[in-house]
C-alpha positions as CSV (number, residue, x, y, z in Angstrom):
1,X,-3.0,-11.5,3.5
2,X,-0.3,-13.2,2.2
3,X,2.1,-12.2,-0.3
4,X,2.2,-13.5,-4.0
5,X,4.5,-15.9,-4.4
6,X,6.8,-15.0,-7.2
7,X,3.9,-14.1,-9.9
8,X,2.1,-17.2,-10.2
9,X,0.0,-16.3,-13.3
10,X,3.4,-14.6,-15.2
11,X,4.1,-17.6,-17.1
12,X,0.1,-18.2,-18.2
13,X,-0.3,-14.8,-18.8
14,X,2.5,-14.8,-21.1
15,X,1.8,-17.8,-23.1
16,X,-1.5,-16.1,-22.9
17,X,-1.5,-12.8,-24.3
18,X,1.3,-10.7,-25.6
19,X,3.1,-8.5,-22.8
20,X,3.6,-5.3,-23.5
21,X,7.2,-3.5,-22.9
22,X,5.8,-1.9,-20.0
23,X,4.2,-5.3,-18.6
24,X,7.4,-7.4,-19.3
25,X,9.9,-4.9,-17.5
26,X,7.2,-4.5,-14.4
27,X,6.8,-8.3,-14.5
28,X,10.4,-9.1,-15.1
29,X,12.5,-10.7,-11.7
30,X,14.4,-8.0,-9.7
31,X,16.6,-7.9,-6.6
32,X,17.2,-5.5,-4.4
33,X,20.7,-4.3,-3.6
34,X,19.8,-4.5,0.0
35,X,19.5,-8.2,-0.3
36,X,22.9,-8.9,1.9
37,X,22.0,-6.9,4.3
38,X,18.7,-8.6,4.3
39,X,20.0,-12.2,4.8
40,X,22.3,-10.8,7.8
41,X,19.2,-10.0,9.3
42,X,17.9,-13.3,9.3
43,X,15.5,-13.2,5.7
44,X,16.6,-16.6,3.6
45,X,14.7,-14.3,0.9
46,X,13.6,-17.8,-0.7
47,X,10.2,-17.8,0.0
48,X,7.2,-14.9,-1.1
49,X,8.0,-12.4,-3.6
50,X,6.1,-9.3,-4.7
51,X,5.8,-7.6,-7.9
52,X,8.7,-9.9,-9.2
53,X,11.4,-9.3,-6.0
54,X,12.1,-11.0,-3.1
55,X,11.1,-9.7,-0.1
56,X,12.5,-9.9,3.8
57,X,8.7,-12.1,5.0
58,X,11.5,-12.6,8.4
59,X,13.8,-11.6,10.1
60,X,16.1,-13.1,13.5
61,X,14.0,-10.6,15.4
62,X,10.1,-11.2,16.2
63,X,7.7,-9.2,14.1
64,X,5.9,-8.6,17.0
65,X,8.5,-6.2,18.7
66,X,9.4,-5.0,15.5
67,X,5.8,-3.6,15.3
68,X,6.5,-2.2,19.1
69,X,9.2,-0.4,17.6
70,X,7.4,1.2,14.9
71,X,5.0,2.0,17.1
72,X,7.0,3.8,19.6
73,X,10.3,4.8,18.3
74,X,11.0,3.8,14.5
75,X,11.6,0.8,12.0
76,X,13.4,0.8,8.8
77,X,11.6,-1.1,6.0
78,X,12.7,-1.7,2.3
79,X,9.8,-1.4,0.4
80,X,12.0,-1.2,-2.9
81,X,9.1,-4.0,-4.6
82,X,6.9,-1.6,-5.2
83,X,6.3,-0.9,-8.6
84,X,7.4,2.8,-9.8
85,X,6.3,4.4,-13.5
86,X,7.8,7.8,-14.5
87,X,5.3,9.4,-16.9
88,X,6.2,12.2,-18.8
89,X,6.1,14.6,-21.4
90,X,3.2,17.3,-23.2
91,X,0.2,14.7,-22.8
92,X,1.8,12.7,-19.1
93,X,-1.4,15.3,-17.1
94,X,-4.2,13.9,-19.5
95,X,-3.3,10.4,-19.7
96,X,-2.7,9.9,-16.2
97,X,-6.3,11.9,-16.0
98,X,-8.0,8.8,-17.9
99,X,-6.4,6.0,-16.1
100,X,-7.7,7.4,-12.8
101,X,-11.0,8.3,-11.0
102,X,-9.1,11.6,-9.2
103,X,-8.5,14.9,-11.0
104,X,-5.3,14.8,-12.1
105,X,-5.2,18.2,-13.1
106,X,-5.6,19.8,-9.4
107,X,-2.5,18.2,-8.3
108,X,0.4,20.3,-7.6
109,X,4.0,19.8,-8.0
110,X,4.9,18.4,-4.7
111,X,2.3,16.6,-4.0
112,X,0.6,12.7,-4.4
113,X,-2.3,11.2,-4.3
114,X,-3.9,7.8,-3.9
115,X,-6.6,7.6,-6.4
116,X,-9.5,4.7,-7.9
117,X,-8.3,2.9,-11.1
118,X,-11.4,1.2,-12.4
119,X,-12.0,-0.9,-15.5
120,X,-15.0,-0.3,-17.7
121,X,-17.2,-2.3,-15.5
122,X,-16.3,0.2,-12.5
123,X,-14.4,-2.5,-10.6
124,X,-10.8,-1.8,-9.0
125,X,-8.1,-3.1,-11.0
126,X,-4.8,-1.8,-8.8
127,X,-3.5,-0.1,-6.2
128,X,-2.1,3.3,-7.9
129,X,-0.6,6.6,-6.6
130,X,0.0,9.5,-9.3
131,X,2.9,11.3,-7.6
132,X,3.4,14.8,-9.7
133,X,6.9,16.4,-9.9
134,X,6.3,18.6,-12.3
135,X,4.1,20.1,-15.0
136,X,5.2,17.1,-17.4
137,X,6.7,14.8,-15.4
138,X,4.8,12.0,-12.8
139,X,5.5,8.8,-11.2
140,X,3.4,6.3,-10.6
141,X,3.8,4.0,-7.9
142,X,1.5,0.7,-8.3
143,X,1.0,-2.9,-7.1
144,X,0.3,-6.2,-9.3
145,X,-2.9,-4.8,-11.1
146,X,-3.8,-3.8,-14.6
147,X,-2.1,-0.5,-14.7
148,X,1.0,-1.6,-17.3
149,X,-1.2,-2.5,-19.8
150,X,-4.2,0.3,-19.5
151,X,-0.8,2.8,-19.5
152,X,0.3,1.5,-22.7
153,X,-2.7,1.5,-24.5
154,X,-4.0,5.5,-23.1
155,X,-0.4,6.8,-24.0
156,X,-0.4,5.3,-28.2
157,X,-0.6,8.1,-30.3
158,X,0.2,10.9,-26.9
159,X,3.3,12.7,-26.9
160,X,4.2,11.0,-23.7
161,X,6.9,8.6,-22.6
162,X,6.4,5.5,-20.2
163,X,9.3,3.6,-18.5
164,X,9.4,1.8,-15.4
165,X,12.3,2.9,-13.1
166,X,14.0,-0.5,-12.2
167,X,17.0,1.5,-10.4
168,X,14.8,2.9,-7.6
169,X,15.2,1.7,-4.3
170,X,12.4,2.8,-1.7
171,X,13.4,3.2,2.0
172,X,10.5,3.2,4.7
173,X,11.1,4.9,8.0
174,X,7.9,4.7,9.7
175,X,7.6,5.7,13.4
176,X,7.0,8.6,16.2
177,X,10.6,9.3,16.1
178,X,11.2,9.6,12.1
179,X,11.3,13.0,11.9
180,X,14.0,13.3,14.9
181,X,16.5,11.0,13.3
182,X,16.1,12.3,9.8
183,X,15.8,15.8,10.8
184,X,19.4,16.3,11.5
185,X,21.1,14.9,8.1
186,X,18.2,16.6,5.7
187,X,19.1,19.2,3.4
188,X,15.9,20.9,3.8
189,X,13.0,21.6,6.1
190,X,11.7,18.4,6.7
191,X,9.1,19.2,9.7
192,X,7.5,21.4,7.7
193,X,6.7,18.8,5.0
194,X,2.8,17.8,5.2
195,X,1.2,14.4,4.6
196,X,1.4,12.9,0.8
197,X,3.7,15.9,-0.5
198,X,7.7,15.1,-1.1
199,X,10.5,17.3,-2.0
200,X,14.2,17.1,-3.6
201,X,16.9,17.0,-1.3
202,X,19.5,15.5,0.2
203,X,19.8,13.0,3.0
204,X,23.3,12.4,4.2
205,X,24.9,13.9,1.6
206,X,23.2,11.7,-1.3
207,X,20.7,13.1,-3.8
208,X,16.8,11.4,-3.1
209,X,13.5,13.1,-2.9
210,X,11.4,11.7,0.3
211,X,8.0,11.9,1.1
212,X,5.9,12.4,3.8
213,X,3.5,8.7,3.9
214,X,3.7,4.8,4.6
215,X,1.9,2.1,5.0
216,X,1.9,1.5,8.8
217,X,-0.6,4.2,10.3
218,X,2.5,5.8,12.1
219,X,4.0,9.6,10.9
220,X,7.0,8.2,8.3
221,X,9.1,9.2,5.3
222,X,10.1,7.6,2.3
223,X,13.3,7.6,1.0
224,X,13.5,7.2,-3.2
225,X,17.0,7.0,-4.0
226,X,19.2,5.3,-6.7
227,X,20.0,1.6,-6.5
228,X,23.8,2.8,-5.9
229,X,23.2,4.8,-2.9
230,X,20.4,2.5,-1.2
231,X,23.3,0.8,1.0
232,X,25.1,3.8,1.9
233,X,21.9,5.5,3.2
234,X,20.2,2.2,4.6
235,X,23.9,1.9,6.7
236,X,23.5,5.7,7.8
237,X,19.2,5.4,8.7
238,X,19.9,2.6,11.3
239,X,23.0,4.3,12.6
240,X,21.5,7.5,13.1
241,X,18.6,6.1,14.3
242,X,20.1,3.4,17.1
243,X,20.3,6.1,20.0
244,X,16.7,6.3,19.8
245,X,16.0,2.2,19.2
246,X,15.5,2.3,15.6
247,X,15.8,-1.0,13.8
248,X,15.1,-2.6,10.5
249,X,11.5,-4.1,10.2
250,X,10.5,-7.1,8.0
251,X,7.8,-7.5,5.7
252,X,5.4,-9.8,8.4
253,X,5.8,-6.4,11.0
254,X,4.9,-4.6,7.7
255,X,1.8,-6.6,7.3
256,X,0.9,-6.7,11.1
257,X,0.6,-2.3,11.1
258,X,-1.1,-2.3,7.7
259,X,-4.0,-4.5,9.5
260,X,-3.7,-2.4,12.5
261,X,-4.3,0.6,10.4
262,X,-6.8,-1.4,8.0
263,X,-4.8,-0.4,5.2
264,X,-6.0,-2.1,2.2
265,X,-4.0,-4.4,0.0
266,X,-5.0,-5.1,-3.5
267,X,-6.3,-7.1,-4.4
268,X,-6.5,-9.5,-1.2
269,X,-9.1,-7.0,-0.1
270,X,-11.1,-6.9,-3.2
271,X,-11.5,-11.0,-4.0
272,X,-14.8,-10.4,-5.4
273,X,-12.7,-9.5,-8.5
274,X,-15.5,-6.6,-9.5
275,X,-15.2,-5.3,-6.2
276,X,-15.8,-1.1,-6.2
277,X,-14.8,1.6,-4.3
278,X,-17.3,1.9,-2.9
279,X,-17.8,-1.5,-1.6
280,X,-14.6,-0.9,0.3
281,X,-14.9,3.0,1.6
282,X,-12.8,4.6,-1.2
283,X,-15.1,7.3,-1.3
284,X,-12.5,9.6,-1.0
285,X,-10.5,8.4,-4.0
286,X,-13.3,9.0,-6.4
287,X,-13.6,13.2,-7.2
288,X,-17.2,13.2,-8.3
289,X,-16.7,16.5,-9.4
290,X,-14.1,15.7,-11.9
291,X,-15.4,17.0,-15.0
292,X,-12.9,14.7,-17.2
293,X,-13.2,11.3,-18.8
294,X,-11.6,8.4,-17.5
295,X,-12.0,4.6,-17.9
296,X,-15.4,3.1,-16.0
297,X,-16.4,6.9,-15.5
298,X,-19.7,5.9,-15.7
299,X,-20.0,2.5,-14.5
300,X,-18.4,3.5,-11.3
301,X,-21.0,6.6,-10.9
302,X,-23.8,4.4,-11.3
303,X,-22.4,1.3,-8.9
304,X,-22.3,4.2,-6.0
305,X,-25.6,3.3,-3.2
306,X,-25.7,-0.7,-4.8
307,X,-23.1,-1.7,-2.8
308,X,-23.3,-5.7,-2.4
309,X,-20.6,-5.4,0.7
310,X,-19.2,-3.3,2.4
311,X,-15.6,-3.4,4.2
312,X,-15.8,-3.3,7.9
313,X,-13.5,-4.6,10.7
314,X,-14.3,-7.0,13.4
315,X,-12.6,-8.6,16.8
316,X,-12.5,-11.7,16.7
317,X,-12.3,-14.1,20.5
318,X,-9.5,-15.9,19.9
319,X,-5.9,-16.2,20.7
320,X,-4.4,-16.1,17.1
321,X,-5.2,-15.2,13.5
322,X,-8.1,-16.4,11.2
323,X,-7.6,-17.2,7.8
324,X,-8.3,-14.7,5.1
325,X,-11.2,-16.5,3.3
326,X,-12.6,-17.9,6.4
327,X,-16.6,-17.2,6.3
328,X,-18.8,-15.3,8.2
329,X,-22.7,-16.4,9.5
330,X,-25.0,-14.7,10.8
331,X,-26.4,-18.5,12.3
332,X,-27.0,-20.2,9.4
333,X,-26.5,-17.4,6.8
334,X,-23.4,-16.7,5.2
335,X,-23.2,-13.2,5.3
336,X,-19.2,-12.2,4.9
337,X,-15.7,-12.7,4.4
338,X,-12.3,-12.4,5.9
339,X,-10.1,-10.5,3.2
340,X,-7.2,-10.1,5.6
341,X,-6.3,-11.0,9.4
342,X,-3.5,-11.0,12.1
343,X,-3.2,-11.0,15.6
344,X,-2.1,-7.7,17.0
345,X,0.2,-8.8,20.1
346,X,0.0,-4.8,20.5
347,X,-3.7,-4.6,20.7
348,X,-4.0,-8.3,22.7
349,X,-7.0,-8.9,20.0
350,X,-7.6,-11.0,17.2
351,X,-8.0,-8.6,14.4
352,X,-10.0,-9.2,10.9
353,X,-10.4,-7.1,8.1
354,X,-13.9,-8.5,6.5
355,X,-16.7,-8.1,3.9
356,X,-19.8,-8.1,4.6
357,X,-23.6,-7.7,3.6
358,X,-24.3,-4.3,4.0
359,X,-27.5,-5.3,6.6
360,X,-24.4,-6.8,8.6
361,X,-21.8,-4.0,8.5
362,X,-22.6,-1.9,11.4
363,X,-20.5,-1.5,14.1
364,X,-21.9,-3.6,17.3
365,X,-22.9,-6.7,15.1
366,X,-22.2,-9.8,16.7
367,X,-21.7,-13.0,14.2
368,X,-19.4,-15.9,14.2
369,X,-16.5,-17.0,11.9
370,X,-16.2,-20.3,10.5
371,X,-12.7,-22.3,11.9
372,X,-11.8,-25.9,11.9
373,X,-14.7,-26.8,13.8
374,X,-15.4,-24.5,15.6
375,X,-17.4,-21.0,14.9
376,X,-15.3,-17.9,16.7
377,X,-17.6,-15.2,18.3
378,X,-16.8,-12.2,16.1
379,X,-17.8,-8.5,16.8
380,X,-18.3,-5.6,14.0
381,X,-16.2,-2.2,15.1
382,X,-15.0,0.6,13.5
383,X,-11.8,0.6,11.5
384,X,-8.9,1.9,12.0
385,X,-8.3,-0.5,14.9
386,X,-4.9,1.7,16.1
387,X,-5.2,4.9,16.5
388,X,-9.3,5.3,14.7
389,X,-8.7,8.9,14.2
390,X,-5.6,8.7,12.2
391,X,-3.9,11.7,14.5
392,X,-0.7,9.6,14.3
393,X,-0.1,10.0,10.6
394,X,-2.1,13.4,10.5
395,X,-1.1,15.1,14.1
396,X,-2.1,18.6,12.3
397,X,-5.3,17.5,11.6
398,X,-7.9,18.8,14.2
399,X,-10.8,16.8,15.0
């Protein structure tokens, strides 16, 4: 994977079509406040951006033991680019219900979940989360997709209000030892928080809400605080956190854990550009019980059992990262993708997150990856490739 570069396709797509307010504001360059702090770290913040900000791709330190110290104490990440939506008002519950393939209406204040949004052809379209904080009142936390626009067009006529929130700031602590250096400086009981639920409090005095979640297959919190306070409590994270080896992380060590924990990444992980859920285990973010409407409702249904690929991981015998798009052969016959790759220095194994032929997708295949020259010996396993029962981000869970 590698990160878009500054929204390549924002100056096409606006001589293209006419941006809606929503689209424009999402679209629209931003900075961090963190930046500074950012460049004393070591990130010339001049090269990749995301969702219209720069982000920290380096740092002075190596990614490598940055992802050690996630791993085994905690890392500090500023994951402010996402993109976050509040929703709200008498109608926020049933629009939100027909942009996504989850039932909006069993979520509880409280609580979040990562669901499918589909276009009318049943083909993923974002990365979305529909975070509810009340009755009337949602966020929406998103990547680079189509959600801007489908919002805007679901809420005409709705008693509902859209506006993305360009004050947020998002801080990510993601490690074994979160809880123990947050713990302390909450204003609330933050152990007994579960997975994908947040709450209103204080951290350090400041007003935020965090939430239980991340995106490095470790236990972690994130922080959502206003742009004025994101220093003051970035300052305060680190400190509290260096007795126990805590230090800020960069976007590279971000990418190395998400591959580690086969996180997906839209839409790097769907370049088919119809790609289902289906095709890439989302399963779980379709509720085929949902007795609502939403958009692709019934393409998606049918598209369930004709998968054309299906996501899988594979090891890879060699000493560094493949490229994402590199091909995959079974001999002669192309029968895959790369979608995204790294080397885990962690794991000492080349790691790939691929497509492939469903025929080729089960664990124990042995195929080869195209390279320069020469093929690499590639082997199918199960995903994730840290910690494949996920008891580090749901220790509760019993197995």
């Amino acid at each position: 994977m590698r990160i878009e570069a500054a929204h390549p396709d924002f100056q096409n797509r606006r001589d293209a079509v006419s941006l809606t307010p929503l689209e424009e504001t999402t679209m629209s360059q931003r900075n961090s406040v963190l930046n500074d702090r950012h460049r004393k770290l070591g990130s010339a913040l001049d090269g990749d951006s995301w969702n219209g900000m720069p982000i920290p791709w380096r740092y002075h330190t190596d990614p490598h033991e940055e992802v050690v110290a996630t791993r085994t104490r905690a890392a500090l990440y500023d994951v402010s680019a996402l993109n976050i939506v509040n929703v709200r008002g008498r109608d926020a519950e049933a629009v939100l219900d027909r942009l996504v393939s989850i039932d909006v209406t069993r979520l509880k204040p409280g609580t979040a979940r990562l669901g499918a949004e589909v276009n009318e052809q049943g083909a993923l379209v974002d990365d979305i989360m529909i975070i509810r904080d009340a009755a009337d009142r949602f966020r929406v936390s998103h990547g680079s997709g189509a959600t801007p626009r489908t919002l805007a067009a679901l809420a005409e006529g709705r008693q509902v209000t859209i506006e993305a929130d360009r004050d947020v700031h998002i801080l990510s602590l993601q490690g074994p030892l979160s809880l123990e250096v947050l713990k302390p400086h909450v204003g609330g009981d933050l152990a007994a928080l579960p997975y994908f639920c947040h709450f209103e409090t204080t951290l350090f005095g400041v007003p935020v809400t965090i939430g239980r979640g991340g995106y490095s297959g470790e236990r972690g919190y994130e922080v959502y605080c206003a742009s004025k306070d994101a220093g003051k409590l970035w300052d305060a994270i680190l400190e509290a956190g260096k007795p126990h080896g805590v230090i800020a992380a960069s976007w590279t060590a971000l990418d190395l854990t998400r591959v580690e924990g086969a996180l997906l990444f839209f839409p790097y992980d769907m370049p088919e550009g119809d790609t289902t859920p289906w095709e890439v285990n989302m399963d779980w973010a379709v509720d085929l019980d949902k007795k609502g409407d939403y958009i692709g409702k019934d393409a998606v249904l049918k598209s369930r059992g004709k998968e054309r690929v299906k996501q899988a991981g594979m090891l890879v015998q060699h000493h560094a990262a493949v490229d994402a798009g590199a091909k995959i052969f079974d001999g002669t016959q192309e029968v895959g993708v790369v979608t995204s790759a790294s080397y885990s220095r962690l794991l000492m194994q080349s790691l790939a997150m691929v497509h492939l032929r469903p025929s080729h997708a089960q664990p124990g295949t042995r195929l080869t990856i195209a390279h320069g020259d020469k093929p690499l010996e590639a082997l199918v396993v199960r995903t994730p490739f840290y910690d494949p029962l996920r008891q580090r981000t749901h220790p509760e869970r019993q197995r």
